[in-house]
VOBA-1610 file (N, C-alpha, C; in pm, whole numbers, padded with zeros to 5 digits, always signed):
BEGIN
Unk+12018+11939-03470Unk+12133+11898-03551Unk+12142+11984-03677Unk+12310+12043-03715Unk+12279+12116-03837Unk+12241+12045-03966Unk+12187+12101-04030Unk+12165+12001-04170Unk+12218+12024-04318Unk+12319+11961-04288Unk+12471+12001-04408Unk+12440+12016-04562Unk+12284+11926-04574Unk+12246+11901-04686Unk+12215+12039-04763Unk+12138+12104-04639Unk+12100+12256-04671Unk+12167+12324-04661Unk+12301+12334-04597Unk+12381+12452-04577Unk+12462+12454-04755Unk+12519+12323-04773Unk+12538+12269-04923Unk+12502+12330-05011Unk+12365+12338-05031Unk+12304+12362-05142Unk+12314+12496-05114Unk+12237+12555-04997Unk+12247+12679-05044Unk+12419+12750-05045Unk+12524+12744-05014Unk+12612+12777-05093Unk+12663+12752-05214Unk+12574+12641-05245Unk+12623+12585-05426Unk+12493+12684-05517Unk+12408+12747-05485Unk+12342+12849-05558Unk+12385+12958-05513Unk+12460+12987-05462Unk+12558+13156-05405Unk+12660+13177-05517Unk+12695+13012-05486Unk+12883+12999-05567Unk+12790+13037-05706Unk+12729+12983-05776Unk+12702+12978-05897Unk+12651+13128-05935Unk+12579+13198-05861Unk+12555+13316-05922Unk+12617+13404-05845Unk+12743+13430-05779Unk+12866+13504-05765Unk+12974+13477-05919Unk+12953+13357-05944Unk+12989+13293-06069Unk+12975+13392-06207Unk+12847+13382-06184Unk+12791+13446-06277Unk+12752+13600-06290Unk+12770+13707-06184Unk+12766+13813-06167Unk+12873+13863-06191Unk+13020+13839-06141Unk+13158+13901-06146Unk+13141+13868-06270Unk+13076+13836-06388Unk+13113+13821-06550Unk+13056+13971-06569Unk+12980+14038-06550Unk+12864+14125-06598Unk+12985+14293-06588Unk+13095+14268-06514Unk+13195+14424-06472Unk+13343+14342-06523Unk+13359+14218-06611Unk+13505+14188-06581Unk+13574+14268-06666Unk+13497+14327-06827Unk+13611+14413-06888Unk+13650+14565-06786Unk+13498+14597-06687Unk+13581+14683-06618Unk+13753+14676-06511Unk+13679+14556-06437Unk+13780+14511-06419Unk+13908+14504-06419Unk+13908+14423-06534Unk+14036+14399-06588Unk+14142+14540-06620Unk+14109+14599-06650Unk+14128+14740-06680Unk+14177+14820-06570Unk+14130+14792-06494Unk+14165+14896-06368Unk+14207+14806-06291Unk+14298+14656-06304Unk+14299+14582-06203Unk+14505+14591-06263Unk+14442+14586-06364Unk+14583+14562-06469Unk+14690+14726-06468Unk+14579+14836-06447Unk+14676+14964-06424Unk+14688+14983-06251Unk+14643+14863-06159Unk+14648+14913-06038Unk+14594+15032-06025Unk+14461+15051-06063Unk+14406+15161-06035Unk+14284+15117-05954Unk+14282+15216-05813Unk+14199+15170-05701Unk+14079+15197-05715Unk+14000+15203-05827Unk+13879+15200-05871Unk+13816+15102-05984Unk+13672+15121-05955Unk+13630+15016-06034Unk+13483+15083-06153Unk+13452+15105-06229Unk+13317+15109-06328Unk+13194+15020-06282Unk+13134+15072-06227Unk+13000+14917-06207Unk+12898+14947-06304Unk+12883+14914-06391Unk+12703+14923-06476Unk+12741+15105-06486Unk+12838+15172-06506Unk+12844+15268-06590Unk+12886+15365-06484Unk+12865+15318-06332Unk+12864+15425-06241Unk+13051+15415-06152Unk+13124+15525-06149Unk+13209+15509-06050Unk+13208+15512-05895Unk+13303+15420-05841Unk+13308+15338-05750Unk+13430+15334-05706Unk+13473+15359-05583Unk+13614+15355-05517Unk+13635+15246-05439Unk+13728+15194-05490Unk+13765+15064-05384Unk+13881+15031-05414Unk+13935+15024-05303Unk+14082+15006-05341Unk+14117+14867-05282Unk+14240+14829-05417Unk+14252+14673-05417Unk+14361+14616-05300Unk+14285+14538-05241Unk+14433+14479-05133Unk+14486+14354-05212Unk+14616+14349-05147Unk+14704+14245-05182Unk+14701+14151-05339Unk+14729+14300-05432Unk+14789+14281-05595Unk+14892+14185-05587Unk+14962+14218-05470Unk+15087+14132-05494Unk+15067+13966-05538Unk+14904+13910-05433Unk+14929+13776-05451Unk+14882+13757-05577Unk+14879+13816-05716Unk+14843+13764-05829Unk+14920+13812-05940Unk+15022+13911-05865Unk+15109+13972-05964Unk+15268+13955-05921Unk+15240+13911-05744Unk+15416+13891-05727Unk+15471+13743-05728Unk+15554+13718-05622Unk+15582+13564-05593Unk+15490+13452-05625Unk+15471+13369-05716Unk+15385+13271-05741Unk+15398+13163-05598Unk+15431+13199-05518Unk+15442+13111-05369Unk+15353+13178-05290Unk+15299+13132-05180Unk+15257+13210-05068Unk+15213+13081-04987Unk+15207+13117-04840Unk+15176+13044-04724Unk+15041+13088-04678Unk+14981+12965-04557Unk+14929+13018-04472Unk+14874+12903-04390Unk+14776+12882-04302Unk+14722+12791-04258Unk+14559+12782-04301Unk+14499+12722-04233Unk+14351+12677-04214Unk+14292+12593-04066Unk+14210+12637-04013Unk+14099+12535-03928Unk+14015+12502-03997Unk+13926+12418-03940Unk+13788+12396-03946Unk+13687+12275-03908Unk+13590+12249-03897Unk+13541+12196-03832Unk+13474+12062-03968Unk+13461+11950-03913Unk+13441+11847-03962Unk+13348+11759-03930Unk+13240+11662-04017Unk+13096+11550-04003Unk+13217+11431-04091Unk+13238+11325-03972Unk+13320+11196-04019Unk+13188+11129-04035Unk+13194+11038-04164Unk+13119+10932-04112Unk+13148+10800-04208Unk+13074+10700-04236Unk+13115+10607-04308Unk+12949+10554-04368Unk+12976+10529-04516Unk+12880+10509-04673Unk+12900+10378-04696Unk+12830+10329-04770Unk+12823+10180-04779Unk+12877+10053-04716Unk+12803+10107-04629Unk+12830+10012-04479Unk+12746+09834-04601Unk+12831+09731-04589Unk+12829+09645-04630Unk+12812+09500-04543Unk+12654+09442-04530Unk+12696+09341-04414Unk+12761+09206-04509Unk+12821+09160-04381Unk+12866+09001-04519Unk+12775+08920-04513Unk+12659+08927-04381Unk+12530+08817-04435Unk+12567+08738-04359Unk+12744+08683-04335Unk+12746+08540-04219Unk+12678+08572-04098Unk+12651+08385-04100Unk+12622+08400-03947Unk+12723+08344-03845Unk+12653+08467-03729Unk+12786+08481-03621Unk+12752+08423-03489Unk+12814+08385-03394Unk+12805+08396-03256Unk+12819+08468-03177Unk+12676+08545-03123Unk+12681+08694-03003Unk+12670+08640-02853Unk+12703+08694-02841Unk+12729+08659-02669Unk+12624+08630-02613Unk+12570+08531-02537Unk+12405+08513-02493Unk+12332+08563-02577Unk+12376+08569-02730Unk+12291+08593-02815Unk+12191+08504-02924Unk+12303+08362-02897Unk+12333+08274-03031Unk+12397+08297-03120Unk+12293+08231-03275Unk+12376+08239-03386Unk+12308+08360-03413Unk+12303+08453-03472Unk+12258+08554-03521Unk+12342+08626-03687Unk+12245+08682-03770Unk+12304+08786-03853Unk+12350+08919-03788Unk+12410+08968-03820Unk+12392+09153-03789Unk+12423+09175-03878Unk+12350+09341-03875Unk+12399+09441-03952Unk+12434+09565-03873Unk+12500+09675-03930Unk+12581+09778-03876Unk+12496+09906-03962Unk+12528+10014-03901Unk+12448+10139-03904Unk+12511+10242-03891Unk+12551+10353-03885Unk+12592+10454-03831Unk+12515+10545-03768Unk+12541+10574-03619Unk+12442+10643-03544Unk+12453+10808-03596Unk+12415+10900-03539Unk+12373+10998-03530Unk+12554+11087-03530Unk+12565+11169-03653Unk+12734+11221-03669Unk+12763+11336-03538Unk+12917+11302-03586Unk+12964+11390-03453Unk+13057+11490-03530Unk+13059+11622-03473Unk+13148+11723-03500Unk+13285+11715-03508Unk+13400+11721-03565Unk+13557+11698-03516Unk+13629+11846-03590Unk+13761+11822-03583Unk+13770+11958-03606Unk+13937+11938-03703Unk+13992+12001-03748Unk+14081+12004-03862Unk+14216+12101-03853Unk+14327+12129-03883Unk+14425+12189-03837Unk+14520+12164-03975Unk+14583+12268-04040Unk+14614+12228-04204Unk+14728+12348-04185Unk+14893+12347-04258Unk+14931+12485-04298Unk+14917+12452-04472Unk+14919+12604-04513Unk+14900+12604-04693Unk+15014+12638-04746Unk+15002+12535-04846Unk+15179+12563-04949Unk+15074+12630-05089Unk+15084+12714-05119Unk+15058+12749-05268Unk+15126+12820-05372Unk+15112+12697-05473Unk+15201+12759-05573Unk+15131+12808-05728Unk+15100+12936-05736Unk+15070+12988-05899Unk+15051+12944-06042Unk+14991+12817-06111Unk+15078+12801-06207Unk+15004+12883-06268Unk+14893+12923-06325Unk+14827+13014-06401Unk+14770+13152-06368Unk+14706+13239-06395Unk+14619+13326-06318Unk+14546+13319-06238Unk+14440+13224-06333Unk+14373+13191-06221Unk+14382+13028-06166Unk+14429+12946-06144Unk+14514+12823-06144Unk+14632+12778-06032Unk+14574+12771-05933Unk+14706+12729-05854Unk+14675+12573-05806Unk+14845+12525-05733Unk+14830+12416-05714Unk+14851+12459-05531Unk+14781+12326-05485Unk+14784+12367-05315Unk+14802+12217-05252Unk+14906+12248-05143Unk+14932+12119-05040Unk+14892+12173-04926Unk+14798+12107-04856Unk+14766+12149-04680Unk+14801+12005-04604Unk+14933+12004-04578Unk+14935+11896-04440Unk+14926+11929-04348Unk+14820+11851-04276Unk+14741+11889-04111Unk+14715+11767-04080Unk+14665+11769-03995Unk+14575+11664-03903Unk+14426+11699-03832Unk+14369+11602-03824Unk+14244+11637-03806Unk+14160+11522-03700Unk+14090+11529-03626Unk+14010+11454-03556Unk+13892+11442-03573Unk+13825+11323-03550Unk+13683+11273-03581Unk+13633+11187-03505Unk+13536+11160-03498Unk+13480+11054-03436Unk+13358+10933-03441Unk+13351+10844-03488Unk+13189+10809-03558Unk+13138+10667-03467Unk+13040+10638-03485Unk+12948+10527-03426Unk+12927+10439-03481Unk+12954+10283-03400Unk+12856+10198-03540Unk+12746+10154-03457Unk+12662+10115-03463Unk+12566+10058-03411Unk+12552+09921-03485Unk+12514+09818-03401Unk+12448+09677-03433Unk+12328+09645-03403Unk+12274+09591-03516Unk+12154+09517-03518Unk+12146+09389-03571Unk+11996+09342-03507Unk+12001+09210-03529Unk+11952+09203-03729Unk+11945+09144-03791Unk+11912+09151-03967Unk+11772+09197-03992Unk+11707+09105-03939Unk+11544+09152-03915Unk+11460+09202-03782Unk+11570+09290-03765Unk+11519+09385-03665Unk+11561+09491-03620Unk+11466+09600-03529Unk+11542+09743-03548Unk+11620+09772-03375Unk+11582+09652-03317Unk+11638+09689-03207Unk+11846+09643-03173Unk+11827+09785-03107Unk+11996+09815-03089Unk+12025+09679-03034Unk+12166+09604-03078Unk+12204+09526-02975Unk+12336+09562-02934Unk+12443+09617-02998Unk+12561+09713-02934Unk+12587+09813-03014Unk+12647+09917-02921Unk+12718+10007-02997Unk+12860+10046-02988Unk+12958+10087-03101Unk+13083+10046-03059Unk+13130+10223-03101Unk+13233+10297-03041Unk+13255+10420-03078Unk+13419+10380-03144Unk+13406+10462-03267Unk+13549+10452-03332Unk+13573+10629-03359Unk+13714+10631-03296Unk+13773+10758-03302Unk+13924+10784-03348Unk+13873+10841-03454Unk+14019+10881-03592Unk+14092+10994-03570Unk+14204+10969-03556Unk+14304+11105-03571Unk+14374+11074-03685Unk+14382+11184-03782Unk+14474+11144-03934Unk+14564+11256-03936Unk+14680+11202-04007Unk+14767+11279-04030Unk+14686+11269-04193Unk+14709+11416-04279Unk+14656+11403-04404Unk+14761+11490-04500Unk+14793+11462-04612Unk+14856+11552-04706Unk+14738+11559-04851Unk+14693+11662-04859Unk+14576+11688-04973Unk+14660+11727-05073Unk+14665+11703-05179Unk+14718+11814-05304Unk+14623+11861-05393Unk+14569+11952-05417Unk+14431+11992-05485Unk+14500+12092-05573Unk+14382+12112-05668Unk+14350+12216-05772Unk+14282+12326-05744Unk+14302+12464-05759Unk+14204+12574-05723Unk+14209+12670-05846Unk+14057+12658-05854Unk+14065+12738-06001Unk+13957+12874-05976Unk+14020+12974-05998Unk+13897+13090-05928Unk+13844+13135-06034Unk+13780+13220-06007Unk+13709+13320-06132Unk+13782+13465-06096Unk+13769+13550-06201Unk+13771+13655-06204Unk+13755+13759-06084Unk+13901+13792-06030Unk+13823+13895-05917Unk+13797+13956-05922Unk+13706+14016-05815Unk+13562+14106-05840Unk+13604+14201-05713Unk+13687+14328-05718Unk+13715+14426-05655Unk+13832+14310-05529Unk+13773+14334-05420Unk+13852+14196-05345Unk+13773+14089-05277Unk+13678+14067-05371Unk+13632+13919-05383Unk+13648+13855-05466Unk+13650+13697-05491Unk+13641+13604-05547Unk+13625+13449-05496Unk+13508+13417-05606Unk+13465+13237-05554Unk+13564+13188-05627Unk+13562+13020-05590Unk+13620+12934-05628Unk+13604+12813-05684Unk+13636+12696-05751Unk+13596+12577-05692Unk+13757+12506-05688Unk+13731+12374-05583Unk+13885+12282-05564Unk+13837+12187-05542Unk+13957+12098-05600Unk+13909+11983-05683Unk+14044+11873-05597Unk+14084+11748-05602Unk+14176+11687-05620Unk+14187+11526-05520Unk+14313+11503-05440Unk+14325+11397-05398Unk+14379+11397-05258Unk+14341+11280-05171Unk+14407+11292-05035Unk+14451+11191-04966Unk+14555+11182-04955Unk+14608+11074-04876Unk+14638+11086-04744Unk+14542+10967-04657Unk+14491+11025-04490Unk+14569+10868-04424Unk+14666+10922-04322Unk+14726+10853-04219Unk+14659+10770-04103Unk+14610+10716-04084Unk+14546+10688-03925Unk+14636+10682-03836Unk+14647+10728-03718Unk+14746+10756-03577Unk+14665+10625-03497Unk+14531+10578-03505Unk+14494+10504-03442Unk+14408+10425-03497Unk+14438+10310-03637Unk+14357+10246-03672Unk+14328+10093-03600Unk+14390+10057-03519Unk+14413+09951-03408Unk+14328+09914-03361Unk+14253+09784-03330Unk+14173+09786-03227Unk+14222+09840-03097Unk+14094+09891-03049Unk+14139+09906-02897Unk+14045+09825-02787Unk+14089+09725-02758Unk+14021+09650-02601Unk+13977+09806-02511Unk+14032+09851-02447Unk+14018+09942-02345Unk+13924+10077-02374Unk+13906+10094-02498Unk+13797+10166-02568Unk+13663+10126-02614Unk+13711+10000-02607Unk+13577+09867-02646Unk+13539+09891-02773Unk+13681+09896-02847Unk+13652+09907-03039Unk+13707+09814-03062Unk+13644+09742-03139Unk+13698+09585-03188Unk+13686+09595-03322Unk+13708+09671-03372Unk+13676+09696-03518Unk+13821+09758-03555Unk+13911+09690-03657Unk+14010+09815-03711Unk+13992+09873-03838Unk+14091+09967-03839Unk+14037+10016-04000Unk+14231+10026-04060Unk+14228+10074-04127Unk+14345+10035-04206Unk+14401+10181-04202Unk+14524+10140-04189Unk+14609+10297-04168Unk+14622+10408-04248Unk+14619+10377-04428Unk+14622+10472-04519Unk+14498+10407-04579Unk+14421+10548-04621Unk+14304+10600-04696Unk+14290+10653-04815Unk+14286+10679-04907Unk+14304+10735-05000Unk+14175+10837-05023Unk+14151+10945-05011Unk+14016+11019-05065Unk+14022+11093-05192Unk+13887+11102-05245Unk+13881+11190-05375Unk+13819+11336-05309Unk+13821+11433-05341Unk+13792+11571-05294Unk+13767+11653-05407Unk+13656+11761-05376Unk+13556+11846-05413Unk+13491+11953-05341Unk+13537+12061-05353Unk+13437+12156-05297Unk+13464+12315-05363Unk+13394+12435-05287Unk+13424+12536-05358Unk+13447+12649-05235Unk+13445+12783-05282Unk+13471+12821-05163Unk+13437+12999-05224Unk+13496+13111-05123Unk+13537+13216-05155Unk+13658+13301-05093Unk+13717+13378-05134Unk+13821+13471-05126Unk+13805+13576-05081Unk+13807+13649-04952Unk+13809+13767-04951Unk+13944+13847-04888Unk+14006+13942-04979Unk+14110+14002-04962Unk+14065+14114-04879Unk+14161+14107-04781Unk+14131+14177-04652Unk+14319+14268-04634Unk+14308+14383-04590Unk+14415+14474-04583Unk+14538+14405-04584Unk+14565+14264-04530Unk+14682+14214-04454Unk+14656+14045-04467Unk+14580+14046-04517Unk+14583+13860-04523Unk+14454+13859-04633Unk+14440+13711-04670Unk+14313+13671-04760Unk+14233+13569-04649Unk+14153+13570-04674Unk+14006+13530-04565Unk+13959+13440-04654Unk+13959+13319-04651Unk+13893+13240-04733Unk+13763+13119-04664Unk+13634+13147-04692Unk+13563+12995-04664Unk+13564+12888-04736Unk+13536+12760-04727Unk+13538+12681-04789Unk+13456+12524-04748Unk+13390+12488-04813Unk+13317+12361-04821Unk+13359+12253-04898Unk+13394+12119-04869Unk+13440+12028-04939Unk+13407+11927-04883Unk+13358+11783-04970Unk+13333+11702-04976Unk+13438+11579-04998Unk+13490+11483-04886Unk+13607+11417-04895Unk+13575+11256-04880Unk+13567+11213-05013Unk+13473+11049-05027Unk+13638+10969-05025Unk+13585+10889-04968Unk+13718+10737-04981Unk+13668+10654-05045Unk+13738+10590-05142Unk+13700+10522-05246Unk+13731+10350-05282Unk+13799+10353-05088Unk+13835+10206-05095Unk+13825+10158-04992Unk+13766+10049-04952Unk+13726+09938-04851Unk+13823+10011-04726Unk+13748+10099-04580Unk+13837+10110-04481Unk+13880+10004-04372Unk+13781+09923-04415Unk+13818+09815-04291Unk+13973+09712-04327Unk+14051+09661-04203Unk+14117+09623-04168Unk+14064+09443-04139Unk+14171+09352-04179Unk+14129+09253-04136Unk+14174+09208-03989Unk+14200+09294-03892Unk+14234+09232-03774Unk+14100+09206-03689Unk+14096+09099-03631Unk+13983+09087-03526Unk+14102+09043-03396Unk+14000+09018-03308Unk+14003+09020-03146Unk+13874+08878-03088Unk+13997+08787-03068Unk+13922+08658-03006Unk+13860+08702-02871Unk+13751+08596-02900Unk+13589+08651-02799Unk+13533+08763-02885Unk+13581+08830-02937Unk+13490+08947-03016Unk+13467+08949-03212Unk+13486+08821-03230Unk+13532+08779-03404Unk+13398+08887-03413Unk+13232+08868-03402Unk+13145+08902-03448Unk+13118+09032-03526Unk+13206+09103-03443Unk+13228+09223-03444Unk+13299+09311-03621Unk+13382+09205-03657Unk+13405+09229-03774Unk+13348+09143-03850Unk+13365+09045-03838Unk+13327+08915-03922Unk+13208+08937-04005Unk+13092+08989-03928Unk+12942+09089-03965Unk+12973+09163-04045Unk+13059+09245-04096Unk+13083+09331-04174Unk+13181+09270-04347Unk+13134+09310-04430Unk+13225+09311-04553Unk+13306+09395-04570Unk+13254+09565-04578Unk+13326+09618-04621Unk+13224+09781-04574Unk+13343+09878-04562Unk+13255+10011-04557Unk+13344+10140-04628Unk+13292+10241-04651Unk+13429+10339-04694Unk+13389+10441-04617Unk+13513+10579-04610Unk+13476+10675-04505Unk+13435+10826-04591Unk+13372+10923-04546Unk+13326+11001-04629Unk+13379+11112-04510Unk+13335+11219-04559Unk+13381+11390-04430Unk+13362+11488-04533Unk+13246+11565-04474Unk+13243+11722-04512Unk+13271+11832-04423Unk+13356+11946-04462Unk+13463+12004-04394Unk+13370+12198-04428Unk+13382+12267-04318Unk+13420+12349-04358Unk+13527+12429-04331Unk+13587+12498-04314Unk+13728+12555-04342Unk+13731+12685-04333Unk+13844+12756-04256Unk+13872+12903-04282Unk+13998+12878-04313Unk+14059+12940-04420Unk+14184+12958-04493Unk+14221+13112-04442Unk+14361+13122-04406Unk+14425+13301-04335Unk+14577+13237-04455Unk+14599+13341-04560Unk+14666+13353-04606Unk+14761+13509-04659Unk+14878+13477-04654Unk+14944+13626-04732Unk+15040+13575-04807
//
C-alpha cells in the first residue's frame, strides 16, 4: 500500500526548499524576465534558457485548462452514538464502525483561471470525481468483524481556491493553494441492492490545502499537485432502512476527508 504520509512530507521539504532556493537568483531574474531576455545569471555564471509561455504572466489575465488525478476517500471521526441496537441473530449489542483499508478513485476537473496579482490568481475547477470507502462493524468490546458495508461516491464538485506562487525560476515554479469546496453527491441514497444502508447527505462542504509545482513546457504548463480536502461537517444523512435501523442508528456522526494528487495541462 502507498504511504501518503511519506509521499506528503517528503514533498512538503522539496516545496520548502525550492521555496527557498529560487530566492538566492530572483534579482537575476527579474531582470532578464522583465526584458524577455532568454537568459538567466546563476551565482555569477551565464546560462541560456529560454523562457516559455511569458504570455501567461504578462498577457490575458484568463487562461484555461483541465486536470486528472487520482484520489484516497476516506472518512475521520467516525463517532459511535453508544446506543444499544438490535443485530440480526445478534441481540442487543453496541457497535462501533471503522474504516477498512483505503481505496484509490480518480478525479476529472476543467480550469478557469483568473490573474488578480502576479503572483496571485483565483481558480475554479468543476469536475467530478469518484471514490469509494468501507465501513466495517464491530461489536464495542471487541475486535472481531461483524459486517462490512461498501459506500461508493460520485461528486459533482466546484472548488474555488487561491494560488499563490513564488517567483519563477527560469520555467519553474512551486506553489501553495489554499481555499473551499462545495461537493455534490450523485449517489448519497441508501442503496438495498448494493447492501449500503447507510446515507450520507448530498452537499458537503470541504476546506482545502495543498501545494504544488509549475513547469512551463514549449506549449502548455505541466503542473503537479497535492492537496488535502477535510469536510468539516457531520456527512451522515438521517435516512435509515427498516430491518436495517442498526446500521445507522450505531453511528452519531462522521466527516469525509480525500488527498488528491493531480496533473494540471494548462495554456
Amino acid at each position: 500500500m502507498i504511504d501518503l504520509k511519506k509521499i506528503i512530507l517528503a514533498f512538503g521539504f522539496v516545496s520548502i526548499f525550492l521555496f527557498t532556493y529560487k530566492q538566492l537568483d530572483a534579482q537575476a531574474y527579474n531582470t532578464s524576465y522583465k526584458s524577455r531576455k532568454p537568459y538567466f545569471e546563476i551565482w555569477g555564471y551565464p546560462r541560456t534558457v529560454r523562457l516559455n509561455l511569458v504570455e501567461l504572466e504578462k498577457g490575458s489575465p484568463w487562461h484555461w485548462g483541465f486536470s486528472v488525478g487520482l484520489n484516497i476517500f476516506d472518512f475521520t471521526q467516525i463517532t459511535p452514538s453508544g446506543q444499544t441496537v438490535s443485530v440480526d441473530n445478534q441481540g442487543n449489542l453496541i457497535l462501533r464502525a471503522d474504516l477498512s483499508q483505503e481505496k484509490v478513485g480518480f478525479n476529472i476537473n476543467g480550469i478557469i483561471d483568473y490573474r488578480l496579482l502576479p503572483n496571485l490568481n483565483i481558480r475554479i475547477l468543476p469536475g467530478i470525481f469518484f471514490g469509494s470507502r468501507q465501513l466495517n462493524y464491530y461489536r464495542q468490546d471487541a475486535q472481531s468483524l461483524l459486517y462490512s458495508m461498501p459506500i461508493t461516491s460520485n461528486y459533482v464538485e466546484v472548488p474555488i481556491l487561491l494560488k499563490y506562487g513564488a517567483l519563477r525560476f527560469t520555467n519553474f515554479r512551486p506553489y501553495i493553494i489554499g481555499g473551499g469546496n462545495l461537493r455534490f453527491n450523485l449517489n448519497a441514497k441508501i442503496n438495498e441492492d448494493a447492501q449500503r444502508y447507510v446515507g450520507l447527505k448530498k452537499t458537503e462542504p470541504f476546506i482545502e490545502l495543498g501545494f504544488g509545482f509549475d513547469f512551463y513546457l514549449k506549449y502548455f504548463r505541466f503542473s503537479t499537485e497535492i492537496k488535502l480536502s477535510k469536510g468539516f461537517k457531520n456527512a451522515l444523512s438521517n435516512e435509515i432502512i427498516s430491518g436495517q435501523e442498526f446500521y445507522r442508528t450505531s453511528l452519531k456522526s462522521m466527516q469525509s476527508n480525500m488527498i488528491s494528487i493531480s496533473f494540471h495541462f494548462e495554456g
